[in-house]
N, CA and C atoms as a LAMMPS dump frame, in Angstrom:
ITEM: TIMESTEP
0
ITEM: NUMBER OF ATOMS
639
ITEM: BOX BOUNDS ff ff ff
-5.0000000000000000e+02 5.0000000000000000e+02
-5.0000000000000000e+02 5.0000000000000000e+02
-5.0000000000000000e+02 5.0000000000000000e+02
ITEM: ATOMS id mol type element x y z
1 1 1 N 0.847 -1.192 0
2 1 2 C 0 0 0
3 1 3 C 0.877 1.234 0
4 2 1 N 0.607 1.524 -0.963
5 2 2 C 1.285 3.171 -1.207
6 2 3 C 0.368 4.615 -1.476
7 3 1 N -0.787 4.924 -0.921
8 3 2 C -1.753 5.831 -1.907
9 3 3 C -0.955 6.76 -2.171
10 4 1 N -1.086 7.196 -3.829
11 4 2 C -0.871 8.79 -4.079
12 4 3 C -1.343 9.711 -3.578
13 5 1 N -0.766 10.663 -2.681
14 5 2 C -1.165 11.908 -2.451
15 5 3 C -1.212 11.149 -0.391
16 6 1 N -0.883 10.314 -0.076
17 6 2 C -1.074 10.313 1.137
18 6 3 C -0.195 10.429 2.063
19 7 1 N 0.266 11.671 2.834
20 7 2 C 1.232 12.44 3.547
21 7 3 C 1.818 10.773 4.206
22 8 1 N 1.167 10.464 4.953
23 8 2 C 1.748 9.225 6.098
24 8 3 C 2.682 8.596 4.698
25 9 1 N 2.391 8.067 4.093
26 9 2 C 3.167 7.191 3.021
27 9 3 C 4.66 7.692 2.241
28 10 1 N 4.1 9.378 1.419
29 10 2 C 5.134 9.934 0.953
30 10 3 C 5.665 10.721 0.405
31 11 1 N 5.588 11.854 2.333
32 11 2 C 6.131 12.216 2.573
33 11 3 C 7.242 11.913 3.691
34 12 1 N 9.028 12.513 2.941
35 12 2 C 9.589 12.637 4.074
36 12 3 C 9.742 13.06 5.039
37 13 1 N 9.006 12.826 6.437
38 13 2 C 9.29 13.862 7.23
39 13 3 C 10.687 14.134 8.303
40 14 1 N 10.949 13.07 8.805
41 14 2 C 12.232 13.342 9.948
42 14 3 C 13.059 12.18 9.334
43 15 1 N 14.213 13.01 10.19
44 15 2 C 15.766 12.344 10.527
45 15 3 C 15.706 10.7 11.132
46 16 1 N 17.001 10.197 11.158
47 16 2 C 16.883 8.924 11.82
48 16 3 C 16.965 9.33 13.182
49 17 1 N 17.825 10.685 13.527
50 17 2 C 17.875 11.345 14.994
51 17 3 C 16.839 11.925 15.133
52 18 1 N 15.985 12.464 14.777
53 18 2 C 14.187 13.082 15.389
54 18 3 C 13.516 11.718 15.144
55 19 1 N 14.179 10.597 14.465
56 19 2 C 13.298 9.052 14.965
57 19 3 C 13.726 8.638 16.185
58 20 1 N 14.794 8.453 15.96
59 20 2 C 15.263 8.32 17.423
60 20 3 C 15.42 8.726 18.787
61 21 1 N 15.242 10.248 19.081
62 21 2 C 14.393 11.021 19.983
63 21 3 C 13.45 10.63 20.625
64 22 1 N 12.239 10.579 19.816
65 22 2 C 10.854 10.167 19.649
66 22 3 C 10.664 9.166 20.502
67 23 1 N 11.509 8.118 20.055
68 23 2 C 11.138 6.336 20.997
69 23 3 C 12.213 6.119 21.627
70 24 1 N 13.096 7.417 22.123
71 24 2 C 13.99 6.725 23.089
72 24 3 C 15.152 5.537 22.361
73 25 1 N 15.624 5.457 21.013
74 25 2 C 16.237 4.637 20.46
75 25 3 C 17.371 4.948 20.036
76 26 1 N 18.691 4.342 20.291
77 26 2 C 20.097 5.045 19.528
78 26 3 C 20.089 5.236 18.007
79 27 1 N 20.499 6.194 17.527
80 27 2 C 20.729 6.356 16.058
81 27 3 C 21.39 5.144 15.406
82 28 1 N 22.294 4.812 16.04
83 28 2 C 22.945 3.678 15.524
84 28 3 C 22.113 2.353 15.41
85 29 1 N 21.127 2.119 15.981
86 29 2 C 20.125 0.754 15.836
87 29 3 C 19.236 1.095 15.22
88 30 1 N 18.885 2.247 14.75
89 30 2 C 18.186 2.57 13.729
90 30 3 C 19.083 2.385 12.114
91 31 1 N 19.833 2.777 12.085
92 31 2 C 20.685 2.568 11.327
93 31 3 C 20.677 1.318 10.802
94 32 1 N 20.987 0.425 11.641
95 32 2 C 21.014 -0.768 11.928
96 32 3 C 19.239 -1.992 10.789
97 33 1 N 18.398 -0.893 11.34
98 33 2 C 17.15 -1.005 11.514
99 33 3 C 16.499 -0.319 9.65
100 34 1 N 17.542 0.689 9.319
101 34 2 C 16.647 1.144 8
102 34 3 C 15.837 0.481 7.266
103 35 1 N 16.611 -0.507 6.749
104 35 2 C 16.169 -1.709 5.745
105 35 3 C 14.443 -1.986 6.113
106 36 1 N 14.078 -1.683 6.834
107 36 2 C 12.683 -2.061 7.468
108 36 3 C 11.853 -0.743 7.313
109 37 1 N 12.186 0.427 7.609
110 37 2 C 11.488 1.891 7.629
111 37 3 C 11.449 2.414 5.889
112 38 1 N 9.867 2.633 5.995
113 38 2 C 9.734 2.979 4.535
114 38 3 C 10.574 4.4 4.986
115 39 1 N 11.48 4.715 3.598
116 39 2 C 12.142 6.154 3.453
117 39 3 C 12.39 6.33 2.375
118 40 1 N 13.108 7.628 1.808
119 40 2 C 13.537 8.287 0.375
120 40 3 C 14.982 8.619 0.673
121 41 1 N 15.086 8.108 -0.592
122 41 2 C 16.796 9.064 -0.785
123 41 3 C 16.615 10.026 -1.165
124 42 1 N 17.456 10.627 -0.213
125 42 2 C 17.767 12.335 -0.457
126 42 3 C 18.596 12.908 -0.851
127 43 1 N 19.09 14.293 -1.434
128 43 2 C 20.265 14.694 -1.752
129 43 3 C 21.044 15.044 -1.412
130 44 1 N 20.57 15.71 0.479
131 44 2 C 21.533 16.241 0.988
132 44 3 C 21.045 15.261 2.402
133 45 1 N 22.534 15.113 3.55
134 45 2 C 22.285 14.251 4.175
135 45 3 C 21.479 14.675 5.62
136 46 1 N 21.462 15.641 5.498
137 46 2 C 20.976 16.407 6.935
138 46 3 C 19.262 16.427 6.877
139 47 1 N 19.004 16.482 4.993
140 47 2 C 17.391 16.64 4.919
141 47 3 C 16.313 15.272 5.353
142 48 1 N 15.811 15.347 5.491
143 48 2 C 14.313 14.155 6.491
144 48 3 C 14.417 13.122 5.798
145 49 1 N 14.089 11.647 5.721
146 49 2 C 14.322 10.575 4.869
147 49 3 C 13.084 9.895 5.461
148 50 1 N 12.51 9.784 6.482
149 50 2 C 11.823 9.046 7.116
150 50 3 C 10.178 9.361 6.71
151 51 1 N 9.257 8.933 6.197
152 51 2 C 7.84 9.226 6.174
153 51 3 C 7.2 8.694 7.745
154 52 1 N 6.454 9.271 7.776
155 52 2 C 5.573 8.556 9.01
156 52 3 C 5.239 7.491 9.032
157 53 1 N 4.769 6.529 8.07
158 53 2 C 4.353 5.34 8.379
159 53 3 C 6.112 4.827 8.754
160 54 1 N 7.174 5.089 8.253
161 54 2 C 8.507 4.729 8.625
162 54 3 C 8.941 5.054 10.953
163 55 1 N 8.111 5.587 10.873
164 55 2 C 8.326 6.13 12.173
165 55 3 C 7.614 5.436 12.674
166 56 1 N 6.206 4.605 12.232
167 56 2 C 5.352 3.388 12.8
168 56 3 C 5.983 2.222 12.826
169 57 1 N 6.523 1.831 11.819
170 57 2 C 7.154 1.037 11.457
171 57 3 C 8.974 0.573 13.014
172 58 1 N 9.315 2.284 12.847
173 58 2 C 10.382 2.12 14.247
174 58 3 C 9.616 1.433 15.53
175 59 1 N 8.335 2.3 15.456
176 59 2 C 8.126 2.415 16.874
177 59 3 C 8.063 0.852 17.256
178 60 1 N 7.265 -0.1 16.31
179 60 2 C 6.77 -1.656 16.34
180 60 3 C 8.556 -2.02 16.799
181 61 1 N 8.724 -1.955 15.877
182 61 2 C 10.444 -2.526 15.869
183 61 3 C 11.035 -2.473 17.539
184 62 1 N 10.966 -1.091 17.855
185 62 2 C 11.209 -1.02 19.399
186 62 3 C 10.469 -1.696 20.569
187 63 1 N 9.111 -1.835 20.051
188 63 2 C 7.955 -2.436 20.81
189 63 3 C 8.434 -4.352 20.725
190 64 1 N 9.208 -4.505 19.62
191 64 2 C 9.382 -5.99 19.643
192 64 3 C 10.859 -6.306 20.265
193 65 1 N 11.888 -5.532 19.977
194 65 2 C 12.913 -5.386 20.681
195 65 3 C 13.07 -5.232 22.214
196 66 1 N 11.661 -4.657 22.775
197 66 2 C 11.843 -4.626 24.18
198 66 3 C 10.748 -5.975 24.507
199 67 1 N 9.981 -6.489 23.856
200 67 2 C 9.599 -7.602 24.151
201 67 3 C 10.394 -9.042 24.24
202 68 1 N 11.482 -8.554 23.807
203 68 2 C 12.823 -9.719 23.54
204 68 3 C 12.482 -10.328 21.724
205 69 1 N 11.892 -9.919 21.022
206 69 2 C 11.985 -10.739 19.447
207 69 3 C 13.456 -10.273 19.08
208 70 1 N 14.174 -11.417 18.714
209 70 2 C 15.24 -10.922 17.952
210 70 3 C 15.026 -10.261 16.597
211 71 1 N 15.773 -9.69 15.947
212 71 2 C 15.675 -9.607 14.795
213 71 3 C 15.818 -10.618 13.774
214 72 1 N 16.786 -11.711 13.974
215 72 2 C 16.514 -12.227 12.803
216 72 3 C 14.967 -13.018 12.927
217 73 1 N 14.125 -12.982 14.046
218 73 2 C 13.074 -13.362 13.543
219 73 3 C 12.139 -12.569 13.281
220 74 1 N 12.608 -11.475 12.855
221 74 2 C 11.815 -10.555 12.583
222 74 3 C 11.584 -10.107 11.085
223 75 1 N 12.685 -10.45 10.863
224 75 2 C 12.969 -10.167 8.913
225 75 3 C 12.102 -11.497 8.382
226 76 1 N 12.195 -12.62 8.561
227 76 2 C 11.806 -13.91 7.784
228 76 3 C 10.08 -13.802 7.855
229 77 1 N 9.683 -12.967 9.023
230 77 2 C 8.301 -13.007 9.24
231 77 3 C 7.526 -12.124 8.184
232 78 1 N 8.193 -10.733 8.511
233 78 2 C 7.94 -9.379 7.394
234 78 3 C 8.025 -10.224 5.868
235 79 1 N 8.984 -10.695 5.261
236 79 2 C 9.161 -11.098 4.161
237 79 3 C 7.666 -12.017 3.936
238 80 1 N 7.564 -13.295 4.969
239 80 2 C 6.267 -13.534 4.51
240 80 3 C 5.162 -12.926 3.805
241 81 1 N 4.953 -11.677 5.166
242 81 2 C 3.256 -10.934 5.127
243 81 3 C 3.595 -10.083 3.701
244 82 1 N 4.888 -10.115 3.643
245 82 2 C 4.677 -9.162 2.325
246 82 3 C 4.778 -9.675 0.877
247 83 1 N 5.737 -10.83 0.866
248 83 2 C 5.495 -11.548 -0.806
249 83 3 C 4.647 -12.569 -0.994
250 84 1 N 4.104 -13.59 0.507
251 84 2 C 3.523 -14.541 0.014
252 84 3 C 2.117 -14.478 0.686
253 85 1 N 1.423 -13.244 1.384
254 85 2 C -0.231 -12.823 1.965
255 85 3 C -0.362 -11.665 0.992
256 86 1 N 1.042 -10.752 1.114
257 86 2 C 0.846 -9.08 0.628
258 86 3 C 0.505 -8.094 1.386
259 87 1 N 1.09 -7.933 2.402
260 87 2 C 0.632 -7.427 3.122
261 87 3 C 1.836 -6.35 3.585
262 88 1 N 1.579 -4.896 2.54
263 88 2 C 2.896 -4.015 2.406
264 88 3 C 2.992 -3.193 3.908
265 89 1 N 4.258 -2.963 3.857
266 89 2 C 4.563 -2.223 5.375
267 89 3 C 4.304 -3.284 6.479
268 90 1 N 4.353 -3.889 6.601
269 90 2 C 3.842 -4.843 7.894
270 90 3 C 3.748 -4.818 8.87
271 91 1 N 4.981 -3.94 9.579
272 91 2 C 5.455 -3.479 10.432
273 91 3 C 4.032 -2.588 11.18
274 92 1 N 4.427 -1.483 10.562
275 92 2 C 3.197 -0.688 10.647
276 92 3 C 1.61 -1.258 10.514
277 93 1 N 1.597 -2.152 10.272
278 93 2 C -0.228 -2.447 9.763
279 93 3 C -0.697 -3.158 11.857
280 94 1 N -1.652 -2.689 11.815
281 94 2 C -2.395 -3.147 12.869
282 94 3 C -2.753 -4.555 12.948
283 95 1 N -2.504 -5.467 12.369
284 95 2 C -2.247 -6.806 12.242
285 95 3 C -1.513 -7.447 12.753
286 96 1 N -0.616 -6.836 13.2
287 96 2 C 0.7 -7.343 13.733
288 96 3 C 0.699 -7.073 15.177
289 97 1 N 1.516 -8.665 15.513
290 97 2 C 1.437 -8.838 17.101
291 97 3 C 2.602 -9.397 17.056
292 98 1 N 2.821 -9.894 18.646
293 98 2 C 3.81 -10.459 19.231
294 98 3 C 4.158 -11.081 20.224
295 99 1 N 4.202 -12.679 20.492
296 99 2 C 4.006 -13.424 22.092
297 99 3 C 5.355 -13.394 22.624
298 100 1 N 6.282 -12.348 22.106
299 100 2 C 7.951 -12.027 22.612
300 100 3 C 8.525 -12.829 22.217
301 101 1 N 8.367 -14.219 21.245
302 101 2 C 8.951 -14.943 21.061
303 101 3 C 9.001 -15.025 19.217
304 102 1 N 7.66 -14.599 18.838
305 102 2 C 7.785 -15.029 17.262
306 102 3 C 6.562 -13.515 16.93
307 103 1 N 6.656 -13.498 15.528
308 103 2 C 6.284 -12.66 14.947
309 103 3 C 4.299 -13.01 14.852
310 104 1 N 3.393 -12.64 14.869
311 104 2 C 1.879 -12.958 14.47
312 104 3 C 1.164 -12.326 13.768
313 105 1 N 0.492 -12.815 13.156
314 105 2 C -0.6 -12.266 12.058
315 105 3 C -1.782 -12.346 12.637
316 106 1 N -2.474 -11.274 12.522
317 106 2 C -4.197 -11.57 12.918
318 106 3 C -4.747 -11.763 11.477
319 107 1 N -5.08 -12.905 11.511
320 107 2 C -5.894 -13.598 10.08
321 107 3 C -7.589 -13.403 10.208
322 108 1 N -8.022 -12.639 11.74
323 108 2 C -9.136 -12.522 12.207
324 108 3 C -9.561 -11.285 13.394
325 109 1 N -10.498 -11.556 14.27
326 109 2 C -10.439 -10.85 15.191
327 109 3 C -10.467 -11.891 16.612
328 110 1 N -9.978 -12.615 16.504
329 110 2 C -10.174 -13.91 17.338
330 110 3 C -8.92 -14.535 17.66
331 111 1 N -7.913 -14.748 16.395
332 111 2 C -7.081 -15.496 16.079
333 111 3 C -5.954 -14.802 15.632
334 112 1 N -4.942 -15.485 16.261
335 112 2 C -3.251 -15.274 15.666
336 112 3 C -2.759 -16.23 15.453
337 113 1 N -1.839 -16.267 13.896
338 113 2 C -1.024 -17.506 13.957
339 113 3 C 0.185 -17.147 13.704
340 114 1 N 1.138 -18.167 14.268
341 114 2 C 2.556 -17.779 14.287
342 114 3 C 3.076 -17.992 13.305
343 115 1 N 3.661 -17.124 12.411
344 115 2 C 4.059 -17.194 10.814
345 115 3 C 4.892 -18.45 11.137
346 116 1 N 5.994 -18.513 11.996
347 116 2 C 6.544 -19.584 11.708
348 116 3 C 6.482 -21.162 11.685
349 117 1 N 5.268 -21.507 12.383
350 117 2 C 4.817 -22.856 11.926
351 117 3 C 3.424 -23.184 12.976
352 118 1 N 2.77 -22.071 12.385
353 118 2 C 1.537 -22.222 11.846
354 118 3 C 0.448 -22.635 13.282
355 119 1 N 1.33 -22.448 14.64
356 119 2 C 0.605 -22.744 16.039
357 119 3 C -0.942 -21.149 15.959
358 120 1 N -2.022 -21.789 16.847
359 120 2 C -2.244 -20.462 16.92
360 120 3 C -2.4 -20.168 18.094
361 121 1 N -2.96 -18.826 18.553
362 121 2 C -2.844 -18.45 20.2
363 121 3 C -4.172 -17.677 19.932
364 122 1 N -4.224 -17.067 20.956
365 122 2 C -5.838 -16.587 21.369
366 122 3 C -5.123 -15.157 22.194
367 123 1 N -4.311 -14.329 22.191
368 123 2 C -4.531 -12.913 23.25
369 123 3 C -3.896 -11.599 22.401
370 124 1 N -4.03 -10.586 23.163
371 124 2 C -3.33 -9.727 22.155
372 124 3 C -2.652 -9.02 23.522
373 125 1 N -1.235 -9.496 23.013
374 125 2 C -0.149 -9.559 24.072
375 125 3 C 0.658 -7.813 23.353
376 126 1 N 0.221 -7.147 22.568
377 126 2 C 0.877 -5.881 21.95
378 126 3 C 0.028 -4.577 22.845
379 127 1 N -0.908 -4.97 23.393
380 127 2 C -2.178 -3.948 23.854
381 127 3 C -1.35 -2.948 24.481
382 128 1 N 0.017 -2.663 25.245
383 128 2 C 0.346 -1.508 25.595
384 128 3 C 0.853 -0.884 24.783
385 129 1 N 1.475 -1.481 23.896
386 129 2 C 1.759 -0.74 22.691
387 129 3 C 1.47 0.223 21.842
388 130 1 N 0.211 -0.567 21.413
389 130 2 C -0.804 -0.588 20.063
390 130 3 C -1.521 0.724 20.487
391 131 1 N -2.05 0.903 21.848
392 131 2 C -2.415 1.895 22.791
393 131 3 C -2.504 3.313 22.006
394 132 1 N -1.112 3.102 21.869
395 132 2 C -0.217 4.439 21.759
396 132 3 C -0.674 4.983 20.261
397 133 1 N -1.557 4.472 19.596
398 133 2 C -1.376 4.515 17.841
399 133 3 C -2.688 4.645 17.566
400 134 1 N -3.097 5.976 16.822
401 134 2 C -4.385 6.169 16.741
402 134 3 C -4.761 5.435 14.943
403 135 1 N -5.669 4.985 14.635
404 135 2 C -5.471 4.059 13.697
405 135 3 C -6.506 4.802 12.482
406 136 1 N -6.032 4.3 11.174
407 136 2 C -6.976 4.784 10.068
408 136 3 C -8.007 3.433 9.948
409 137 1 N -8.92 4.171 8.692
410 137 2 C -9.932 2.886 8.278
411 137 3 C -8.973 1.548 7.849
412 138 1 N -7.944 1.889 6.812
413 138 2 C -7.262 1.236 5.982
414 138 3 C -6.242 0.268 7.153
415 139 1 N -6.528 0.622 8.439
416 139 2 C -5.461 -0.08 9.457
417 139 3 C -4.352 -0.335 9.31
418 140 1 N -4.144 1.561 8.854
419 140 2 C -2.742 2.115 9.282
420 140 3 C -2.652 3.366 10.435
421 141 1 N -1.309 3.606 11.101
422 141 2 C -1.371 4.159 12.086
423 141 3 C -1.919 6.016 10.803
424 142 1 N -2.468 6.819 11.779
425 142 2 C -2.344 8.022 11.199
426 142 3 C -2.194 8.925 12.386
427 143 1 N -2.069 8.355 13.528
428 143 2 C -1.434 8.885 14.647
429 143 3 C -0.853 8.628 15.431
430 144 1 N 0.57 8.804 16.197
431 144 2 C 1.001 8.502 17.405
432 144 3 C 1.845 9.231 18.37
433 145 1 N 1.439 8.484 19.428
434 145 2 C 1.793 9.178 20.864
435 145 3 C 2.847 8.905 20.847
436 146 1 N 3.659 10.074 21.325
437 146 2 C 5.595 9.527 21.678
438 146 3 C 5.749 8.926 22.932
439 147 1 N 5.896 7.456 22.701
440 147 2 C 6.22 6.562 24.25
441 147 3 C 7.383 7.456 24.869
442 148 1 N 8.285 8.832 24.698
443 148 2 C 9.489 9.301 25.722
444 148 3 C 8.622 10.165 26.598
445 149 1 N 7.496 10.887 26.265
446 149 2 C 7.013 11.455 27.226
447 149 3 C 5.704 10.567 28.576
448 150 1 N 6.038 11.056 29.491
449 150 2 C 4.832 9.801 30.112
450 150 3 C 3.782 10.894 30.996
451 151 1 N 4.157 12.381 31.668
452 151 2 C 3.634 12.859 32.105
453 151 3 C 2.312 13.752 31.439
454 152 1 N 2.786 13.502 29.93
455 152 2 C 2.312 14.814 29.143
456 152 3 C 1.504 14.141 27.583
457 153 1 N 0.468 14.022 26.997
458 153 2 C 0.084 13.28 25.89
459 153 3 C 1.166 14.484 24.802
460 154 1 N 1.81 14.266 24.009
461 154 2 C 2.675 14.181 22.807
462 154 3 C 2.514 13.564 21.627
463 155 1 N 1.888 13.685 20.938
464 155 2 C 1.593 13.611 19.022
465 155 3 C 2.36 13.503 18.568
466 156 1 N 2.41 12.816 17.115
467 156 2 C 3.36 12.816 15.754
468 156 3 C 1.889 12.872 15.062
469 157 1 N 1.514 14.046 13.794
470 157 2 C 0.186 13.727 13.142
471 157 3 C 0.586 13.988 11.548
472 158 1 N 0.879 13.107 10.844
473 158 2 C 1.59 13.843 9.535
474 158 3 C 0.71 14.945 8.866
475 159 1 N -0.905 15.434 9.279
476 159 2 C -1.571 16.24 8.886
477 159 3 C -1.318 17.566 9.978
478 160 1 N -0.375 17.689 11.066
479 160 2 C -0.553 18.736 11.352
480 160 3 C 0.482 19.161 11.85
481 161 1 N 1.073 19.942 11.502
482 161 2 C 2.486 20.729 12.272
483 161 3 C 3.561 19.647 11.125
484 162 1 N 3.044 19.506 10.27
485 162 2 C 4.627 18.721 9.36
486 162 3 C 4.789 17.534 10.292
487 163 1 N 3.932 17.088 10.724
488 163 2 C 4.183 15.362 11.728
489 163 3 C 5.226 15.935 12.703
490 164 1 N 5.392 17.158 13.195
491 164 2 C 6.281 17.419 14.906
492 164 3 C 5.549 17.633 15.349
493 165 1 N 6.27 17.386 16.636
494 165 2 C 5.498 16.902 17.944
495 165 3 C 4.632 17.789 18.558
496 166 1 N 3.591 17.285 19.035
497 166 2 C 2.262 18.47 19.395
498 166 3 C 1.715 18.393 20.517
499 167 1 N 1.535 19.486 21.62
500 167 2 C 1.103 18.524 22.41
501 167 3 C -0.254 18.378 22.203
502 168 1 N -0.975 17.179 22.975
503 168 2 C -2.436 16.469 22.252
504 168 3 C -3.592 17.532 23.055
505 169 1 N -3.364 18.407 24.129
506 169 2 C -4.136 18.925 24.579
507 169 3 C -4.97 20.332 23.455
508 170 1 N -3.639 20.939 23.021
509 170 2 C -4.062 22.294 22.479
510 170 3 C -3.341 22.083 20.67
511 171 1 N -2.681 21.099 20.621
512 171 2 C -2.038 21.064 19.331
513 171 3 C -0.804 22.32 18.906
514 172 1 N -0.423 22.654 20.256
515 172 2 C 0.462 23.244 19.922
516 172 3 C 1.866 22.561 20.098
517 173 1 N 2.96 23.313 18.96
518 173 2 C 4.246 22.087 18.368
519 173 3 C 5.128 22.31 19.636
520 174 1 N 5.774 21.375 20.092
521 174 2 C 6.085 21.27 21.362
522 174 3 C 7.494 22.233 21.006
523 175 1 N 8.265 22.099 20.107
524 175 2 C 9.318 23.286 19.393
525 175 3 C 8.895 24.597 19.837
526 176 1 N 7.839 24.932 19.396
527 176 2 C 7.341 26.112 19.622
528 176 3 C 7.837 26.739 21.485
529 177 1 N 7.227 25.71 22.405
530 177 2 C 7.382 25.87 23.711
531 177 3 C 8.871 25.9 24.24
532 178 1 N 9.618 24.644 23.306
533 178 2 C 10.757 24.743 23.99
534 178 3 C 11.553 25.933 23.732
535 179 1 N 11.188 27.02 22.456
536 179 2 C 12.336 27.966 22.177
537 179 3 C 12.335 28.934 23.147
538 180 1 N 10.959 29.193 23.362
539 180 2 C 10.435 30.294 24.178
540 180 3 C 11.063 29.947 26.026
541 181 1 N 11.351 28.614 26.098
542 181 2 C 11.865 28.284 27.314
543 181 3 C 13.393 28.806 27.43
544 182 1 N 13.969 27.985 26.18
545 182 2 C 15.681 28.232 26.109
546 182 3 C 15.882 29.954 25.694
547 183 1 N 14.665 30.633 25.308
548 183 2 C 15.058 32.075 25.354
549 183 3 C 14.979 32.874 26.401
550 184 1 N 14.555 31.904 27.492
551 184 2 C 14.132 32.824 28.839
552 184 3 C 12.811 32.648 29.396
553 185 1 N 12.01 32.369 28.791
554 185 2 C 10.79 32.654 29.235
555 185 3 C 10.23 31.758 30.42
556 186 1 N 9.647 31.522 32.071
557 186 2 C 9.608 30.912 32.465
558 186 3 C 7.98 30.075 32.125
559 187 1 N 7.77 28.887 33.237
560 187 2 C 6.868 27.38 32.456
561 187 3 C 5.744 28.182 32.564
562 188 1 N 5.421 29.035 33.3
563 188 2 C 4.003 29.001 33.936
564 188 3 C 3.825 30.511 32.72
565 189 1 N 4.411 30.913 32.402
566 189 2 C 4.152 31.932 31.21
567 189 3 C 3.849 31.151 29.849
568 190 1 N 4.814 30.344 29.857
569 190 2 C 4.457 29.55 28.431
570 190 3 C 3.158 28.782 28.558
571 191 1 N 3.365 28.015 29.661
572 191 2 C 2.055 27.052 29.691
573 191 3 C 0.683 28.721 29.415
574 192 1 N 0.699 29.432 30.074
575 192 2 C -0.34 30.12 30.256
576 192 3 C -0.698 30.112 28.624
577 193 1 N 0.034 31.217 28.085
578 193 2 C 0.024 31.722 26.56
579 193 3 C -0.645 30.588 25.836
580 194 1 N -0.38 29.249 25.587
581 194 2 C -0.81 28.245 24.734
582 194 3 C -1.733 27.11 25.708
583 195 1 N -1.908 27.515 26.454
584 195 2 C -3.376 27.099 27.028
585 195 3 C -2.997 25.755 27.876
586 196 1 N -1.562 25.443 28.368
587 196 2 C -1.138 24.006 28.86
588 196 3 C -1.172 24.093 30.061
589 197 1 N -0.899 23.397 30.823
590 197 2 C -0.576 23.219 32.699
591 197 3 C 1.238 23.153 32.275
592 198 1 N 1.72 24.151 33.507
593 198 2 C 3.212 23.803 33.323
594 198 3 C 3.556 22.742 33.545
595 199 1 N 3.006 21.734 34.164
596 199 2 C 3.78 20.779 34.115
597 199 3 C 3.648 19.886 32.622
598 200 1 N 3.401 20.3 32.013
599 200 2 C 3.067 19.912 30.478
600 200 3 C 4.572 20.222 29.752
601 201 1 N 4.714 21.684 30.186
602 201 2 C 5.878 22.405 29.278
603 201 3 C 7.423 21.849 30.364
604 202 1 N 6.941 21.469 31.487
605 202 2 C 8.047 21.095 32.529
606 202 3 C 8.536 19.655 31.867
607 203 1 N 7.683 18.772 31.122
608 203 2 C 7.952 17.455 30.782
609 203 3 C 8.93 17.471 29.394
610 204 1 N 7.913 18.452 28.747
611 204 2 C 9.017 19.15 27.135
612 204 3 C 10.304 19.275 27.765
613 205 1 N 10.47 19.522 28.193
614 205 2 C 11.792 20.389 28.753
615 205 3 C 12.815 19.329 29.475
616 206 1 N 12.047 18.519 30.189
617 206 2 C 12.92 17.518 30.941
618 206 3 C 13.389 16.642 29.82
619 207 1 N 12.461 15.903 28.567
620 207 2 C 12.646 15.146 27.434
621 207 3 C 13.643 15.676 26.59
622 208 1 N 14.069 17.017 26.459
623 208 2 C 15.063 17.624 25.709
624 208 3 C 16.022 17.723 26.292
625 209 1 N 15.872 17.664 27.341
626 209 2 C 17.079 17.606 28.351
627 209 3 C 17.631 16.412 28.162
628 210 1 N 17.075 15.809 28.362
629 210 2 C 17.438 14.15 28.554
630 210 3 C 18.306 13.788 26.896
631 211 1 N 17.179 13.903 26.029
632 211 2 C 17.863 13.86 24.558
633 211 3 C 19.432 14.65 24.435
634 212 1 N 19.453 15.77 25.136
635 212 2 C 21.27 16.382 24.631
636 212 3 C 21.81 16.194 25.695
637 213 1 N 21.769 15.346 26.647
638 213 2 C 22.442 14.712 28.032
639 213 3 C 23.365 13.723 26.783
């Protein structure tokens, strides 16, 4: 699935480092990790490569990595859903689960079977995950929450603010808050102006912190 004209698909929006920000992930295991994230080659190396569904696509990846799936069972599974069901992006599609041990397909709303030989199970062991991902008709993500913030709801929406980060209360770009911080301005002024609780703009701030630590 590729639609023409559909921002999540393709457009580039961020870096492998504003992917990696996002979910708390080293640049280097992303790196590691491209081969899997829909992206574009670009001309210059500093410009965005990543589309959003590529940033769905990380987030799963991280979601299976901290569940313990290795990777190599992670490639043989993807290859399935995609040359021999068809099932493009995989990563990203809401279909996809995981019992920490092997890769799953929902062939239903009932049922998972384990691509690799064909057991099935009965739960949906991804639910904290999946949580996080506001979903289209087509059951693809077209929204998600950044698992680095926990005090504060935080957006990626490729329809609004260029897919940066927003916060979910007022939709304002969390960039916006932090400049006005690093120029001086204190929380309870910013929060006021754009309609947040400081401890909203206190969490921005601790997460950026943390990122150039």
């Amino acid at each position: 699935m590729n639609p023409r004209g559909d921002v999540r698909f393709v457009e580039p929006l961020y870096t492998l480092q504003q992917v990696g920000q996002f979910l708390g992930v080293p640049r280097s295991t992303l790196v590691h990790w491209r081969p899997f994230l829909q992206h574009f080659e670009v001309p210059r190396r500093r410009d965005p490569t990543i589309t959003f569904i590529g940033l769905a696509e990380a987030y799963m990846l991280s979601a299976f990595r901290r569940a313990g799936v290795p990777l190599q069972r992670i490639r043989p599974a993807i290859e399935v859903l995609t040359d021999k069901i068809g099932v493009e992006h995989a990563l990203a599609s809401r279909r996809l689960y995981t019992d920490g041990a092997e890769i799953l397909y929902q062939w239903n709303h009932e049922e998972l079977s384990v691509l690799r030989n064909g057991q099935y199970v009965f739960r949906d062991v991804l639910r904290e995950y999946l949580r996080l991902i506001a979903w289209g008709e087509d059951e693809f993500p077209i929204m998600l929450q950044l698992p680095t913030y926990h005090q504060t709801e935080v957006l990626t929406d490729p329809r609004r603010a260029f897919g940066q980060p927003i916060f979910g209360r007022t939709g304002t770009k969390v960039e916006d808050a932090l400049e006005r911080f690093w120029a001086g301005d204190d929380l309870q002024s910013i929060a006021l102006d754009y309609g947040l609780d400081s401890s909203d703009v206190e969490e921005a701030v601790r997460v950026a912190s943390r990122r150039a630590s």
